[in-house]
N, C-alpha and C positions, 0 to 999 in steps of 0.2 A: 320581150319574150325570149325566150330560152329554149332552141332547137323546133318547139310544137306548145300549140294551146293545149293540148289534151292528149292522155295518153293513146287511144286511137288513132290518133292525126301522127303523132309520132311514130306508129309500127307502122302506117299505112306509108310514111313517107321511109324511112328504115328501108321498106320491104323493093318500093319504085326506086331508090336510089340502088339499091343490090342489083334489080335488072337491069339498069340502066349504065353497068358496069361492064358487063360482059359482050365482048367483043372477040371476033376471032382469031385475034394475033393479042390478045391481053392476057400473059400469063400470069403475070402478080393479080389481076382482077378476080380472076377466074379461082384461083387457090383462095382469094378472099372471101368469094359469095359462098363457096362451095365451103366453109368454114364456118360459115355465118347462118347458115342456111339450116346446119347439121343440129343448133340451138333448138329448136320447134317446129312440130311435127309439123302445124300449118304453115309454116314458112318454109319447110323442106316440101312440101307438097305444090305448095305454089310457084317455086322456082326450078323443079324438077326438071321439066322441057328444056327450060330454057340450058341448064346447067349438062343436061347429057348431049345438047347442039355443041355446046360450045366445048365440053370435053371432046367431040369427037372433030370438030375441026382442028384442035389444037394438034392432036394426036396424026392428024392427017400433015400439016405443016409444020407441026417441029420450030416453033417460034421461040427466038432466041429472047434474053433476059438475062438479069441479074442471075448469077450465079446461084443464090441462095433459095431464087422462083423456080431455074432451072433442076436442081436438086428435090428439091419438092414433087415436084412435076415427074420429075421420072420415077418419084414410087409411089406416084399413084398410077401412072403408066403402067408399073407393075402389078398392079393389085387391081385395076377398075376403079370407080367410084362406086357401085352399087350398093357395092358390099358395108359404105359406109353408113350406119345408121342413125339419127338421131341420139342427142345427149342421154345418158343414163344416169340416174342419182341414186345411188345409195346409201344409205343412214352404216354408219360404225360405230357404234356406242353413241356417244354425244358428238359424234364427229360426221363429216360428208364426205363422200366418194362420187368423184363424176368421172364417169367413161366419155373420154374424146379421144377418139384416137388420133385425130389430124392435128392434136396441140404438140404431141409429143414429135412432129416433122418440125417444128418451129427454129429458126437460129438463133443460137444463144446471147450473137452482139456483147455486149458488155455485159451481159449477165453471169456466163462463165469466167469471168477474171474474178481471181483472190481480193478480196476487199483489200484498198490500204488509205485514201482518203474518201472521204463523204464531200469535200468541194474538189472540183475538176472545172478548168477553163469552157468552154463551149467547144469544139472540135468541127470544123466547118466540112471536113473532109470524111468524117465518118455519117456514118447513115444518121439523117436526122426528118424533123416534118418537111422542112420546106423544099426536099426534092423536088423536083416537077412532076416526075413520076405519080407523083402522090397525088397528083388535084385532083384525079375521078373519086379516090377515094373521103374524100371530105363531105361530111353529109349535114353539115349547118357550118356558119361562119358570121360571127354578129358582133355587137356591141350586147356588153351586160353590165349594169352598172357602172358604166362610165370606164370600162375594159373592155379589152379583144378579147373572142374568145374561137378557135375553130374547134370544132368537130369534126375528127375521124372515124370511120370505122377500124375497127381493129380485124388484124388480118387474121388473129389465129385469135382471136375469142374461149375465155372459157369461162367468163358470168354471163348472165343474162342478157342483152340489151346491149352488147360491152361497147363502150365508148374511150376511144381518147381524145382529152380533154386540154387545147395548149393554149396558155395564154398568150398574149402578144406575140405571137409566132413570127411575126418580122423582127422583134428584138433578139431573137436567136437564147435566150435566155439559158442557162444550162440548170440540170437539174439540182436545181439548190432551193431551198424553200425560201420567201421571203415573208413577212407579217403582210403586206398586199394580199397575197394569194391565197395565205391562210388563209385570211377575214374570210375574203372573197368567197374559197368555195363552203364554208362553214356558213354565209350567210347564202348562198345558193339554192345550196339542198335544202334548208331551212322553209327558204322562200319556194320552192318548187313540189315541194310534200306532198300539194294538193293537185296538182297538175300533173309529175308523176310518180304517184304512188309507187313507194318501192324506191326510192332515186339514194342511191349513195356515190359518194366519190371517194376513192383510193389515194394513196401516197406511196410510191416504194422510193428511199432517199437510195445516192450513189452506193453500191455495199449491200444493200439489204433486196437488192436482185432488181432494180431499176434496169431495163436494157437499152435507154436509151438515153444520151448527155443531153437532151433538151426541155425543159421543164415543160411539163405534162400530168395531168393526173388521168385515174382511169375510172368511169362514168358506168354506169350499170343501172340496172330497173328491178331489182328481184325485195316483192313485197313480205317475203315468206324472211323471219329473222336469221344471218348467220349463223352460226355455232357459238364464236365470240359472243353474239348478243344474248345468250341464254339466259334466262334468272338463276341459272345455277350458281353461277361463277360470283366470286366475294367483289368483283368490281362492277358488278349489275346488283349489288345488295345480298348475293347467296350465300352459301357457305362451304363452297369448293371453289379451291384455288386454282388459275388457270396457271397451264405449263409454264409462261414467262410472264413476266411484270408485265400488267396494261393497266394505265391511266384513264379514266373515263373522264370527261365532264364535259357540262353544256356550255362552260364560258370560254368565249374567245381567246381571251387574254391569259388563261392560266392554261390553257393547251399551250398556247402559244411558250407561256416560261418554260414548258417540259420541252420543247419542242429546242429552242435557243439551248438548252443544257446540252441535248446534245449534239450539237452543233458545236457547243463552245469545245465539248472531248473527243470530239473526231467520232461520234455513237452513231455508227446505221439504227435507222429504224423505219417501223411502217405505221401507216396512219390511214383510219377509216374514219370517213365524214357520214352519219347520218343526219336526220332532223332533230334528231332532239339530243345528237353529242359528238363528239371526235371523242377518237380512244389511239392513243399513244400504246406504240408497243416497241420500246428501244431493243433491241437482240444483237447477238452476236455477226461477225460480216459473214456476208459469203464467201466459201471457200476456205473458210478458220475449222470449221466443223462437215465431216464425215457425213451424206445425208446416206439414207436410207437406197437401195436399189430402185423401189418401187417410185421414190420420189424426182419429178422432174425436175426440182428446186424450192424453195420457200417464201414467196415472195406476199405480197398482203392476204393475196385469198389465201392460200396455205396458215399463214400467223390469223386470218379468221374462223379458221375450221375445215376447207373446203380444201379436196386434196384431189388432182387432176390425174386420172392412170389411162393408159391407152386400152385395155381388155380387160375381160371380166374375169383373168385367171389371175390378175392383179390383186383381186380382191382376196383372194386367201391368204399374201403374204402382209396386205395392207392392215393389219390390225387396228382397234380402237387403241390398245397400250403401245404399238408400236409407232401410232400415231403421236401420244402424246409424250413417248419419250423423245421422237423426233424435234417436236418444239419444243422440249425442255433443254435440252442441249445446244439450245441457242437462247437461254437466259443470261442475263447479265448481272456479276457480282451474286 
């Protein structure tokens, strides 16, 4: 089994492990439920109480943390939490727009460095899963197919359901892809379809805004298709080109050849696993290219359509053409 039998048993344990976080000296916990929470109305309804107890103990003790929790914490300090509401989606031409405002507090880690290689050794010293810190937040941990697999919650969520995903996490493994892992989560999601509807796994490689040196993908539940996944697009059979090259297919092993290319040329790229394909999208690194004001960065949901803004004034300057010049200028060759 894989996290839950069924996709109910899954939100119901999702929902027990969030309260079961919050404590009143936990302030990485607290920024995480209260993130997680902002995803769906009945999940923000349900953890309400518990999440304005625990704001206001914090606020009362002043509890010390990570620099990066403590920073957080003070603008929301500033602002309340009320004010915070539930995710908003909005359609842009063939593109998505989601109002979170709590992603846009997130640290950027290795995500804001200039890309210059795609392998990097493991970094024991820099933030990675097996903190200690980290153990409240892990919400499965199993054997799947004869591998390890934990389960986190992600602290600053901006898919549905958002999971990350680390294989063998006592091997320390750095984010580097290997043909294991491929197979693995391409035969995963494949195998999990039926159980939960909606299940895809992400890839962001070193460069193409991966923020953390620890091999990791990132797990989500949303039944409703991408933007990527359209039939519009000539790599889904349509007749409109998307902004940057993407490879679609259902077999393993010829993902896997595009995948080794670029690898062999030092090529960031991102990778979405559904059930019926991975789609290769090699692009330019980060930091090579000028992004747009509105954009917090480019990383797989952005290269799948989905584009993250903190307010809804965001939305005027977010165009559907300004969206798709944004990914084009991160096409390769």
């Amino acid at each position: 089994m894989f996290i839950a039998p069924d996709f109910e048993t899954f939100k119901a344990d999702f929902a027990a492990g969030l309260q079961a976080m919050l404590t009143p000296d936990g302030l990485g916990a607290f920024i995480l439920v209260l993130a997680n929470s902002m995803q769906d109305a009945q999940l923000r309804s349900l953890l309400k109480g518990d999440l304005d107890r625990a704001f206001a103990q914090l606020l009362a003790a002043s509890p010390d943390g990570p620099e990066d929790d403590r920073t957080v914490f003070a603008a929301l300090a500033a602002t309340g939490i009320d004010r915070l509401g539930c995710w908003e989606s909005c359609p842009q031409g063939p593109w998505e727009l989601v109002i979170n405002p709590l992603r846009s507090l997130r640290p950027a880690r290795v995500s804001g460095e200039v890309f210059s290689e795609i392998q990097r050794p493991f970094e024991p010293g820099k933030f990675h899963f097996n903190k200690p810190f980290l153990r409240p937040e892990i919400l499965w941990d199993g054997a799947w197919q004869g591998g390890q697999l934990r389960v986190l919650y992600n602290k600053f969520p901006f898919a549905p359901w958002h999971l990350l995903v680390v294989p063998e996490p006592e091997q320390t493994l750095p984010q580097f892809l290997t043909h294991t892992h491929h197979a693995r989560m391409m035969e995963l999601v494949a195998a999990q379809a039926q159980v939960l509807p909606g299940l895809g796994m992400a890839f962001n490689s070193l460069g193409a805004y991966a923020s953390i040196n620890q091999l990791h993908f990132q797990g989500f539940v949303r039944e409703t298709p991408l933007p990527l996944e359209s039939p519009r697009w000539a790599h889904n059979g349509g007749e409109e080109t998307y902004p940057l090259a993407c490879f679609r297919t259902d077999c393993m092993q010829d993902a896997w050849q595009i995948i080794t290319q670029c690898h062999a040329s030092n090529q960031p790229y991102n990778l979405l696993y559904r059930a019926d394909a991975c789609y290769i999208l090699p692009r330019l690194g980060q930091g090579l290219v000028a992004l747009p004001d509105w954009a917090q960065g480019i990383a797989w949901h952005e290269i799948c359509g989905v584009f993250t803004i903190p307010d809804r004034a965001s939305l005027d300057v977010a165009t559907a053409e300004g969206i798709y010049q944004a990914l084009a200028r991160l096409a390769v060759g």
